[in-house]
C-alpha positions in Angstrom: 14.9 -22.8 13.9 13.6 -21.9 17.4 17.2 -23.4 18.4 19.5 -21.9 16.4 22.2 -20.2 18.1 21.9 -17.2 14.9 19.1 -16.0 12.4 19.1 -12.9 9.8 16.5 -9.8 10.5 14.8 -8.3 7.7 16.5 -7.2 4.6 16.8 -3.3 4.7 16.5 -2.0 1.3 18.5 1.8 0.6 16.1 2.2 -2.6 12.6 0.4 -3.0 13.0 1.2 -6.9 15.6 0.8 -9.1 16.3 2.9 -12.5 18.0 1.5 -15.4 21.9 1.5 -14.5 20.9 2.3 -10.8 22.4 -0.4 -7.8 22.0 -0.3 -4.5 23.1 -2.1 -1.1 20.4 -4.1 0.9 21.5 -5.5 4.7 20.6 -8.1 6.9 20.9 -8.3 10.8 22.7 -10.8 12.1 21.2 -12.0 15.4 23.4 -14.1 18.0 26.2 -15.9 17.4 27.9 -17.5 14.5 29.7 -20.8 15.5 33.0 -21.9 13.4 31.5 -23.2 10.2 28.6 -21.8 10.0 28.4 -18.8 7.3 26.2 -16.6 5.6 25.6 -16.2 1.6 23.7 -13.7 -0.9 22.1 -14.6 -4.0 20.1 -12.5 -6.3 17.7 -13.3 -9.2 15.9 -11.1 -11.7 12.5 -11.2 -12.7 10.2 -10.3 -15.4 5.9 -10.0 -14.5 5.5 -12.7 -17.0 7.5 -15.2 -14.5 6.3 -13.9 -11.8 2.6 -14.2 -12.7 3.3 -17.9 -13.8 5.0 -17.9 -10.3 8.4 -19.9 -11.8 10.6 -20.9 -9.2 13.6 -18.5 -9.3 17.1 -19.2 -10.9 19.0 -17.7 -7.6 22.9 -17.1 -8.3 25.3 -16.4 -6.2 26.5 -13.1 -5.4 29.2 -11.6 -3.4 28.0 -10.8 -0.1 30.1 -8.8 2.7 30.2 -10.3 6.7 30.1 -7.5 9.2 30.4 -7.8 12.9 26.5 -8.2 13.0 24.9 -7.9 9.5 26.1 -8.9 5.8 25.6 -6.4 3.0 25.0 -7.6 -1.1 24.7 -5.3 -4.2 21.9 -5.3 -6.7 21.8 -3.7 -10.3 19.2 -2.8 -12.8 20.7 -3.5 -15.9 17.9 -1.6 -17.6 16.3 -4.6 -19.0 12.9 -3.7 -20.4 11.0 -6.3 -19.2 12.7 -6.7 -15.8 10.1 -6.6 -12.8 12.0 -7.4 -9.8 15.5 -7.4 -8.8 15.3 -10.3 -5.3 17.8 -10.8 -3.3 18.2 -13.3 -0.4 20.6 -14.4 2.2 21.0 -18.0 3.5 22.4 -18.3 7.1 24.1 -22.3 6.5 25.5 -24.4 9.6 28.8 -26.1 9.4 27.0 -29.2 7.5 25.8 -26.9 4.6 22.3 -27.3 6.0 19.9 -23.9 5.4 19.0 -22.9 9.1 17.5 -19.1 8.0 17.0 -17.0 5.2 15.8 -13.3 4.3 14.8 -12.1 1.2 13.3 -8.7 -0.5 13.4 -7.2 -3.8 13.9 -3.9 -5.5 11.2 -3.1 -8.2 11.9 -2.2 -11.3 11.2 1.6 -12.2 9.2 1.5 -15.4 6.9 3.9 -16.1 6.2 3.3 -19.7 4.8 -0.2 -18.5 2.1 0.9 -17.3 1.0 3.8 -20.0 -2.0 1.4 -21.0 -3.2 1.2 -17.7 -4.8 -0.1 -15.0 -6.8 3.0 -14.8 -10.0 3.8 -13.5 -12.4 6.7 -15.1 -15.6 8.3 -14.0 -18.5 6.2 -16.6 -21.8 7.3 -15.0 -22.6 6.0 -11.8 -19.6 3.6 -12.0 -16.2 3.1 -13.4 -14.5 2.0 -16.2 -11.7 0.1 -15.8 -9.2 0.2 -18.1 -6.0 -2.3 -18.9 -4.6 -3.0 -22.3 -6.4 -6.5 -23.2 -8.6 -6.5 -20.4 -11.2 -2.8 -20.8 -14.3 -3.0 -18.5 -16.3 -0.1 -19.3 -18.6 0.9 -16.1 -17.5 -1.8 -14.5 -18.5 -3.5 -10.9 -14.7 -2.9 -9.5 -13.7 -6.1 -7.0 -10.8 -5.1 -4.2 -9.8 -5.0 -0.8 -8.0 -3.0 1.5 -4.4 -4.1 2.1 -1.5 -3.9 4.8 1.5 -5.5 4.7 1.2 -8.1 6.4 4.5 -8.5 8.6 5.0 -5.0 9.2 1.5 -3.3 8.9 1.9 0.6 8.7 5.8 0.4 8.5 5.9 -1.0 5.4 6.6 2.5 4.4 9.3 2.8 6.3 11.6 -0.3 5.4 9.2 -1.9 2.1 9.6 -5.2 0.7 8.6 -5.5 -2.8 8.5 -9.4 -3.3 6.2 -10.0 0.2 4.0 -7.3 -1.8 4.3 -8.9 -5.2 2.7 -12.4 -3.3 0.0 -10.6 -1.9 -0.5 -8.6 -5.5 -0.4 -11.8 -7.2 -3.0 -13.6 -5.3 -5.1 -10.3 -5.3 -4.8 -10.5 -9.4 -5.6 -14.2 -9.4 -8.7 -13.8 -7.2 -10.0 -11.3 -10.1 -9.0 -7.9 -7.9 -8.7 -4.7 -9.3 -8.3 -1.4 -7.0 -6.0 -1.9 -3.5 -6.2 0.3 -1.3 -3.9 1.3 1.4 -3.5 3.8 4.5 -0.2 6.4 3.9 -0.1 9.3 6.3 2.3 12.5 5.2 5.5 12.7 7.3 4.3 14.2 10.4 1.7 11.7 11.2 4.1 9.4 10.6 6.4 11.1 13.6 3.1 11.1 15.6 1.5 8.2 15.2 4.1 4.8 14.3 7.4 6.9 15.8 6.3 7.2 19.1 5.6 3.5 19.8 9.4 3.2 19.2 10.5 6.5 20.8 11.8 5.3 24.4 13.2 2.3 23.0 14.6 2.1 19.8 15.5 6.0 19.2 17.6 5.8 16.2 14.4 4.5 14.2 12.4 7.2 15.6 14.7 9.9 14.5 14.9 8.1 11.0 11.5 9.4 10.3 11.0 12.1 8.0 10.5 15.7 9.8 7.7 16.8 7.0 6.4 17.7 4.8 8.7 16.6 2.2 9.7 12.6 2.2 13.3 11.7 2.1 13.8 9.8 -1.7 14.0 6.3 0.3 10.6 7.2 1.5 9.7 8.0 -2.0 11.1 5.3 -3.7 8.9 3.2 -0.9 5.5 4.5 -2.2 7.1 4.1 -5.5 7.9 0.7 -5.5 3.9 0.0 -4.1 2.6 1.7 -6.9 5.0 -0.3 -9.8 4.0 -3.8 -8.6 0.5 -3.5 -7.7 0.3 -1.4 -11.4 2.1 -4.0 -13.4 0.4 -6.6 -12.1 -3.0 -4.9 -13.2 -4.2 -3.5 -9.8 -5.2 0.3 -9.2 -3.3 1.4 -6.3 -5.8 3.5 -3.7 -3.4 5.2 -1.0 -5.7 6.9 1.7 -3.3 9.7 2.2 -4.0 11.4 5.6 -3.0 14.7 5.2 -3.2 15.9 8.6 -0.9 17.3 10.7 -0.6 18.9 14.0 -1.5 18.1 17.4 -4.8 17.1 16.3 -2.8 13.3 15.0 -1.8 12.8 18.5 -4.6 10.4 19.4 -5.9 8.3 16.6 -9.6 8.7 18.1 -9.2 12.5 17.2 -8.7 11.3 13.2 -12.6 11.8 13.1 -13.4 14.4 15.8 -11.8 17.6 14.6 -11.3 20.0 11.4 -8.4 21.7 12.2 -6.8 20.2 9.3 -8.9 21.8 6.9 -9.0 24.9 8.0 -5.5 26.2 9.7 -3.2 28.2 6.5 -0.2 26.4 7.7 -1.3 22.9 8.0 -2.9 23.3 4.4 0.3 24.8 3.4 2.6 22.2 4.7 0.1 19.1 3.1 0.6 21.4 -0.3 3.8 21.1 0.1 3.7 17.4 0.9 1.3 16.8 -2.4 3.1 18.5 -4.9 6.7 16.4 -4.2 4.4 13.0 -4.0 2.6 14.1 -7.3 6.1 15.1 -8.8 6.8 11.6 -8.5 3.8 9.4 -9.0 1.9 12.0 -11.5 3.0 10.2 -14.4 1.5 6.6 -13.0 -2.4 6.2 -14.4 -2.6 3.4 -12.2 -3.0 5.4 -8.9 -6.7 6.6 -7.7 -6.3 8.9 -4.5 -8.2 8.6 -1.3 -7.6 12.0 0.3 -9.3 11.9 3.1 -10.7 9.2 5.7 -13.7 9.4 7.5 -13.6 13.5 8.1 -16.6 13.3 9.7 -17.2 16.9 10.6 -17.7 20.2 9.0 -18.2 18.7 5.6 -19.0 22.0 4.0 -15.3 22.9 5.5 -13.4 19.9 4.1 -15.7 20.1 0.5 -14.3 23.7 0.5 -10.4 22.1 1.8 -10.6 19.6 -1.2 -11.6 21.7 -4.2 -8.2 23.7 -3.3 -6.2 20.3 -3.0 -7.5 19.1 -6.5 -5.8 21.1 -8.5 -2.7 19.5 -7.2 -3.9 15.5 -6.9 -6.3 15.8 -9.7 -3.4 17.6 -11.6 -2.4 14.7 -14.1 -6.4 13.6 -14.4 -5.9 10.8 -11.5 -9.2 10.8 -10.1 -9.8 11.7 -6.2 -12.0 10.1 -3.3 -13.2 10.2 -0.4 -13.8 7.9 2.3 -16.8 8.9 4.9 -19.3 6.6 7.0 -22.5 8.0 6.1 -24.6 8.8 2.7 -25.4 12.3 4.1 -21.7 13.4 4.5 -21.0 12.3 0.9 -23.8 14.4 -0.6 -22.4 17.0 1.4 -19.2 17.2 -0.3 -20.6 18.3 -3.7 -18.5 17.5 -7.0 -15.1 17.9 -5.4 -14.1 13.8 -5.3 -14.6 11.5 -8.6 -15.8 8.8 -6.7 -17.0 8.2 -2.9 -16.5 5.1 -0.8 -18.6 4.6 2.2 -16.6 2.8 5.6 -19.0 1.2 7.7 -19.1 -2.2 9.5 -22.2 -4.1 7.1 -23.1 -6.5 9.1 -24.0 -3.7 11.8 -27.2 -3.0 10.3 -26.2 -0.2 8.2 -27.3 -1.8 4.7 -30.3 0.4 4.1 -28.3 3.2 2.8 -29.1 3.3 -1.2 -26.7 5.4 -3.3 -28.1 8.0 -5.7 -25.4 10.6 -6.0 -24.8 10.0 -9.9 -21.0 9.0 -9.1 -19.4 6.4 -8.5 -19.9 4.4 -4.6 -17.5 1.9 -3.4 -19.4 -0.1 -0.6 -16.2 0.1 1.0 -15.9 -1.8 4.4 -17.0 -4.8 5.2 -15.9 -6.5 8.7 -16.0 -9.9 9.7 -13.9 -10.5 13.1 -14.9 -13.9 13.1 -12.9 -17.1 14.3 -11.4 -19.8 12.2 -13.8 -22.2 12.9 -16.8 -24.3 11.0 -19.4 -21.9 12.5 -16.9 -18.9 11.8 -16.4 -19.7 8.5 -20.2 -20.0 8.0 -20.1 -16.2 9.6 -17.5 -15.2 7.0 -19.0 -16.6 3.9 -22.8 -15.3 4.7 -21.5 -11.7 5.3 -19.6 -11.6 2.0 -22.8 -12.8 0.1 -25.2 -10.6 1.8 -23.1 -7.5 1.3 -21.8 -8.1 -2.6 -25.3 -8.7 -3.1 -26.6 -5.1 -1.4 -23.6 -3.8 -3.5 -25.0 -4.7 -7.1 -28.8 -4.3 -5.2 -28.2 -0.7 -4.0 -26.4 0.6 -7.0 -22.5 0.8 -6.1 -20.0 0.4 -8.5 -17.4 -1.5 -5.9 -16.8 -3.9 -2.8 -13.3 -3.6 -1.5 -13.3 -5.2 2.0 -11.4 -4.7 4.9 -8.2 -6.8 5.4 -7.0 -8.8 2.9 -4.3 -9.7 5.1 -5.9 -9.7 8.7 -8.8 -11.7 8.0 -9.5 -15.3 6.9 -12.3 -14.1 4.4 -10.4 -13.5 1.9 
């Protein structure tokens, strides 16, 4: 491969989600040079959750696919199947022998709704959850998940999805008995702060492709949809931690934690509003989604308690429940009632285990970090911290462990 004189990029994807009748193009970059004979092909496959979860090697059929200058373009369709899950399509770069020398594939998901009308869903039960999946009801349940970023394209994933690397990962995740994901999403502008300007001196057509904010483009849209239809489907609560901040105080991620201006400036609360009520227009109707609204504020918690109570009306508008991710116990009980649940983000092998929770809802014992290498002695490392810390979780009362990475460390 490393020879090849050509290889395809990543499949762009127009629309993330598909709705019955629906098509849409995806495209493929076509790196170097294409010597007589060799040629590039698209085929395409539906999929239902039933043969994805029994992971069924596909029945790929050809499709017509259209040879640019440096990319090749296929069409996809929902036919408006009930059952249909995933529409995949790949493309094969062949040499003149016939011989497979790249491929790239992706997927649309299939917009259904209705699907997912008996759940997952999570509801406040006490102290814990209940969670909540036709043929599979846990009332006040110990909840099992992890965080979660794509693995290939970490925060971009929003930018340019693809569904069938997430269906693996959701797959596994729903093998390994997981039930809440949980993932960072920042509104627009962070988006133009933070990701954007890594590409901004060299690649300035994806910088400008970013949204401006507050409102998403419907690609973007479609991106957090698609997310929240296979993770749902496949019986996981999706968790996005949406950072609604904006402003210059997103310029340097160390100030995420070090200011309040977010909660307290009219037009920054105005402009996340804004950016709520088009997300909630969309994903309202999903009871599969939990929302994280805020990570580690960290400062004036009276301030963001006061923030939150005026967001709920808008997240909480459709009964999805709200959190809150903070470091300590004290800056949880100092938010009041305004989340459903809490989650606390420390490092637990740091010495922070002590901490018992008592505030009469629900706890994730959110973070646990284990940079350690793959080795004997590392895996050793890995295993002990996962005990010790599930078992402080079920000690100390919390209703959850979701760990962090599932996809950047070997724990898991």
């Amino acid at each position: 491969w490393i020879a090849s004189p050509a290889f395809l990029g990543q499949v762009e994807l127009e629309s993330a989600t598909l709705r019955p009748g629906e098509r849409t193009n995806v495209t493929a970059q076509i790196h170097g040079e294409l010597r007589p004979g060799w040629k590039v092909s698209a085929q395409a496959v539906d999929l239902t959750v039933e043969e994805w979860r029994r992971g069924e090697t596909p029945r790929w059929a050809e499709v017509n696919a259209e040879l640019g200058a440096s990319k090749v373009t296929a069409q996809i369709r929902d036919e408006g199947k009930e059952d249909a899950f995933l529409f995949a399509v790949r493309f094969l770069l062949s040499d003149e022998t016939g011989q497979v020398r790249d491929y790239s594939e992706s997927a649309a998901a299939a917009w259904r709704p209705e699907a997912l009308k008996s759940g997952p869903s999570l509801r406040r039960n006490g102290a814990y959850l209940d969670y909540s999946m036709q043929g599979l009801d846990r009332p006040a349940s110990f909840v099992m998940g992890s965080n979660w970023q794509d693995s290939e394209v970490y925060g971009l994933t929003w930018h340019n999805p693809n569904p069938l690397r997430v269906a693996a990962d959701a797959r596994s995740m729903a093998e390994a008995g997981l039930r809440v994901m949980r993932v960072h999403y920042t509104m627009p502008e962070s988006l133009r702060v933070l990701n954007a300007d890594v590409f901004r001196r060299t690649h300035a057509d994806f910088f400008h492709s970013f949204e401006p904010g507050p409102e998403l483009t419907e690609r973007h849209l479609r991106a957090i949809e698609a997310h929240a239809m296979v993770f749902g489907r496949l019986g996981i609560v999706f968790m996005p931690t949406v950072y609604t901040n904006v402003g210059p105080s997103m310029g340097n991620v160390q100030q995420w934690m070090t200011t309040s201006e977010r909660y307290e400036i009219p037009d920054m609360i105005e402009a996340q509003k804004v950016f709520a009520r088009q997300v909630m227009g969309r994903l309202g109707v999903l009871p599969s989604i939990t929302w994280d609204v805020i990570n580690e504020p960290n400062q004036a918690m009276p301030t963001v308690g006061r923030w939150l109570d005026g967001m709920r009306p808008i997240w909480g508008s459709t009964g999805q429940l709200l959190g809150i991710g903070t470091s300590t116990l004290t800056m949880n009980l100092s938010l009041g009632e305004s989340p459903d649940w809490h989650s606390i983000h420390a490092d637990w092998d740091k010495g922070k285990a002590n901490q018992v929770f008592n505030s009469g809802k629900p706890f994730f014992y959110h973070e646990l970090y284990v940079p350690t290498p793959s080795t004997a002695q590392g895996e050793a490392d890995v295993e002990r911290m996962l005990s010790q810390t599930i078992a402080r979780t079920v000690v100390r009362g919390a209703c959850g462990l979701m760990p962090w990475n599932w996809n950047k460390l070997a724990a898991y």
